[in-house]
Structures are given as C-alpha cells and as structure tokens.
MIFI-480062 format. One record per residue (C-alpha): residue number from 1; residue in one letter; x, y, z. Coordinates in steps of 0.2 Angstrom, whole numbers, plus 5000, padded with zeros to 4 digits. Layout:
! residues N
  seq  type    xx    yy    zz
  NUM     A     X     Y     Z
...
***
This chain:
! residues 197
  seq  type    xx    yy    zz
    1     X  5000  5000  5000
    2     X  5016  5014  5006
    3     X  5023  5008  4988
    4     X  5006  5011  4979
    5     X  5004  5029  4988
    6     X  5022  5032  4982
    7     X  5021  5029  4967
    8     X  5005  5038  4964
    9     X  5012  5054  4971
   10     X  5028  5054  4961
   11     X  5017  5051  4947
   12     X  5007  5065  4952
   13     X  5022  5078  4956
   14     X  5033  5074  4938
   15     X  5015  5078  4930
   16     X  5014  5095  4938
   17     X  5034  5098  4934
   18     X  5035  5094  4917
   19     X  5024  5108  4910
   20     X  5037  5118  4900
   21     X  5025  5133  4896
   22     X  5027  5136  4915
   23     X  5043  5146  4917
   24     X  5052  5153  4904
   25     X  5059  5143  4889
   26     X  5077  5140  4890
   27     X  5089  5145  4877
   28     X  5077  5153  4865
   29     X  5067  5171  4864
   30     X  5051  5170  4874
   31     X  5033  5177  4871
   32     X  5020  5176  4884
   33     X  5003  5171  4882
   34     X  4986  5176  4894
   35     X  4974  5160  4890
   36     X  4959  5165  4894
   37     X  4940  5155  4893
   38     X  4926  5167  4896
   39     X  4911  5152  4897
   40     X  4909  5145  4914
   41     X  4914  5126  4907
   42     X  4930  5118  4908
   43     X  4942  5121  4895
   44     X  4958  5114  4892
   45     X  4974  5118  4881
   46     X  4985  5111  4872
   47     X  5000  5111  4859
   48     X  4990  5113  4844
   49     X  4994  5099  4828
   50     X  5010  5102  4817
   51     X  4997  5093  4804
   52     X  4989  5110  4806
   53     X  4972  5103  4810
   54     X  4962  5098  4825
   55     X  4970  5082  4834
   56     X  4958  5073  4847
   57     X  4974  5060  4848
   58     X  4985  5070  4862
   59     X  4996  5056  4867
   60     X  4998  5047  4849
   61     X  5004  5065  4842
   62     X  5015  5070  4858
   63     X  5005  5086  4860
   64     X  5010  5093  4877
   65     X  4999  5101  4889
   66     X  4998  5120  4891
   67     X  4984  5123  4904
   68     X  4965  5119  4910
   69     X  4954  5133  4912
   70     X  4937  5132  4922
   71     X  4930  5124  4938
   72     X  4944  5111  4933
   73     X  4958  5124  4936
   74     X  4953  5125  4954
   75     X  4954  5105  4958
   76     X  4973  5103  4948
   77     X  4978  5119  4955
   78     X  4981  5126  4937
   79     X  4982  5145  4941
   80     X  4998  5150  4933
   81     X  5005  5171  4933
   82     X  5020  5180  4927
   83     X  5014  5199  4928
   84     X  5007  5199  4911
   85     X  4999  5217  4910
   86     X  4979  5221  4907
   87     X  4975  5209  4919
   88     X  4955  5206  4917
   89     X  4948  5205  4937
   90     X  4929  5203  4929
   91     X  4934  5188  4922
   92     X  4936  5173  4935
   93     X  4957  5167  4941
   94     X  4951  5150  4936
   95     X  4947  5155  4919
   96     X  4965  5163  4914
   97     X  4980  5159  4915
   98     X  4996  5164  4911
   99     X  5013  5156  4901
  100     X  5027  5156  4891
  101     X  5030  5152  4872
  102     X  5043  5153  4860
  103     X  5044  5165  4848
  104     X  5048  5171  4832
  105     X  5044  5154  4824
  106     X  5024  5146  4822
  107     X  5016  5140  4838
  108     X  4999  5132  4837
  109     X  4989  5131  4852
  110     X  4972  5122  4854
  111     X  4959  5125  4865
  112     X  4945  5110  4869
  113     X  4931  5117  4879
  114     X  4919  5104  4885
  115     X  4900  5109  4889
  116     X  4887  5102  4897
  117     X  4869  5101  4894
  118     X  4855  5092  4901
  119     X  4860  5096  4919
  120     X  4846  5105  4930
  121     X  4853  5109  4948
  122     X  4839  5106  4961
  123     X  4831  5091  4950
  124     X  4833  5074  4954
  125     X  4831  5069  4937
  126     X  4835  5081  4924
  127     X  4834  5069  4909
  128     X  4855  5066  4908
  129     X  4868  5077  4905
  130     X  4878  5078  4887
  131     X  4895  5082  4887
  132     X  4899  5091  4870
  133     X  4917  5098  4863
  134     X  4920  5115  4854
  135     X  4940  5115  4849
  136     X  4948  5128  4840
  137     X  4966  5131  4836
  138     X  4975  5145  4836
  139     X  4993  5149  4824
  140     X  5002  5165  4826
  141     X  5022  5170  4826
  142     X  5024  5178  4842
  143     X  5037  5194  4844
  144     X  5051  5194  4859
  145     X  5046  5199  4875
  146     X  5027  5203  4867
  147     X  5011  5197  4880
  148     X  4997  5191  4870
  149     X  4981  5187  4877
  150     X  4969  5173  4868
  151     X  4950  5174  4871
  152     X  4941  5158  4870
  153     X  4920  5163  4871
  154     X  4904  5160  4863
  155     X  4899  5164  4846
  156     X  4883  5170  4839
  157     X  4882  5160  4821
  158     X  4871  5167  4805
  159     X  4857  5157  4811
  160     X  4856  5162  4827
  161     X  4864  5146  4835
  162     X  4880  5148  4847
  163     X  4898  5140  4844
  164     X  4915  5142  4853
  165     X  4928  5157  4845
  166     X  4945  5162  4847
  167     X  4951  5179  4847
  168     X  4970  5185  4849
  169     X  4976  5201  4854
  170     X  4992  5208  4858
  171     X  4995  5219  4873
  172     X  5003  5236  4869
  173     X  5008  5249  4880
  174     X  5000  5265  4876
  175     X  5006  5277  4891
  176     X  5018  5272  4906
  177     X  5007  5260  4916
  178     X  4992  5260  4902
  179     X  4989  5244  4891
  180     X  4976  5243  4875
  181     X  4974  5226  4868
  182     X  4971  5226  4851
  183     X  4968  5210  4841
  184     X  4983  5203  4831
  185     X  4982  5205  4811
  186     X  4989  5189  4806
  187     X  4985  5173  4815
  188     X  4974  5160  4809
  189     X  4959  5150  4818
  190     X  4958  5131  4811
  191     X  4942  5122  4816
  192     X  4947  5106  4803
  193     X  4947  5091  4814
  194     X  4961  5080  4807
  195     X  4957  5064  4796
  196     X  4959  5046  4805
  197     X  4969  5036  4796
***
C-alpha cells in the first residue's frame, strides 16, 4: 500500500513539473501568452497539431499540455501568473492563466472546451447530461518579450445558434502603466478536425 501511495504521488508531482510553458523557455526568445475561457465550462489547452488541424489524439501525436481553464483549474491547482499586464479582474482566476511560448517561429495552440447540457441543479432527474466539445486552434508568430492574450468565448452564428471562438490580441503599452489590447492582424483560427487514418 506505502509503495502504491508512492508511486501515485511521484506520478502526480513529475505531471505538475513537466509543463514547460510554465517558466520561461530555455535558450530561445520567449513570448508570453494570457489563455483566457470566458464560458463557465472547463476548458483545456494544448500544443495545437504540426498537421495544422484539429487532433483529438494527444498522446499518439505527443502534444503537450499548456493549461486547463474552468472549475477544473481549481481541483489541479492550474492558476499560473507571470505579471502579464491588462490583467482582466471581471473575468474569474480560474478562467485565465498565464505562460510562456517561444517565439519568432509558428506556435499552434488548441483549446478543447467541454459543455454540458441536460443538467438541471435542484432536480433529481434532469433527463441526463451531454458532454459536448468545441476545439479551436489557434497559429500565430509571436514577437520577443510581446504578452498576447487569447480569448476563448461564445459565438453567435448566422442562424442564430452559438459555437466556441478564438480571438488573439496583443498587449501594447499605450502610456507608462496604460495597456490597449488590440487584436493581432495575422494569426489564423483552424476548426478542421484531422482525418483518421
């Protein structure tokens, strides 16, 4: 049983340690990113494909994990800050958190938002509750020592419906101590699940 407990809370600790986004990147230029998930649901994020396209298949593909955003947040203790500036204090400390990237070179991110439906708090029987996803990733080149702030929200579609979007924006510095976040001109939103083989 001692061994079990061990080896549980070794496994446990090396999870915690080995997320690289963390603490600066060694040996290459950083960026630093504000992931932030505006719906109440859990979110989590990852390295985004090489394949460019939405990978349901994290450990096959070696994607790393950046973060989980939501009620989750709170239960694995994922609240990460490194004094990014515009900090948001409407917005939940569960629902952002805060991390290095490299930069100047593509970096794919991907969030995976999980909803639920069909849940009624109070009732005894709601009728079941339906988990569904909304992923999107997000490429971009990230400048040297630049803050970037991603914006993961709902949607309103053509026909009225609601479905997950990403928004990126770089924070600027306007005025000593003023910040304007203004949405980055050239990164690309993929919603194009990758084909099984």
């Amino acid at each position: 049983m001692k061994k079990a407990l061990l080896s549980l809370a070794i496994v446990t600790l090396s999870g915690c340690a080995s997320n690289q986004y963390l603490q600066e990147i060694p040996n290459i230029e950083n960026a630093k990113l504000r992931l932030v998930s505006v719906p109440s649901n859990n979110n989590f994020v990852s390295e985004g494909s090489a394949k460019e396209c939405i990978s349901t298949d994290f450990n096959g593909e070696g994607l790393s994990h950046i973060a989980t955003l939501g009620f989750k947040a709170n239960l694995v203790r994922s609240l990460n800050r490194i004094s990014m500036p515009a900090y948001n204090d409407n917005i939940s400390d569960s629902h952002q958190n805060e991390v290095y990237i490299p930069a100047n070179k593509k970096f794919l991110f991907q969030f995976n938002g999980v909803g639920i439906s069909g849940f009624a708090p109070g009732q005894t029987d709601s009728g079941g509750a339906l988990y569904s996803w909304c992923r999107k990733i997000v490429s971009f080149t990230p400048k040297t020592n630049a803050n970037y702030e991603a914006l993961y929200d709902y949607v309103e579609m053509p026909n009225g419906k609601e479905t997950c979007g990403v928004k990126l924006f770089e924070i600027v510095e306007k005025s000593s101590e003023t910040y304007e976040k203004v949405e980055v001109d050239d990164y690309q939103v993929i919603e194009s699940y990758c084909k099984k083989l």
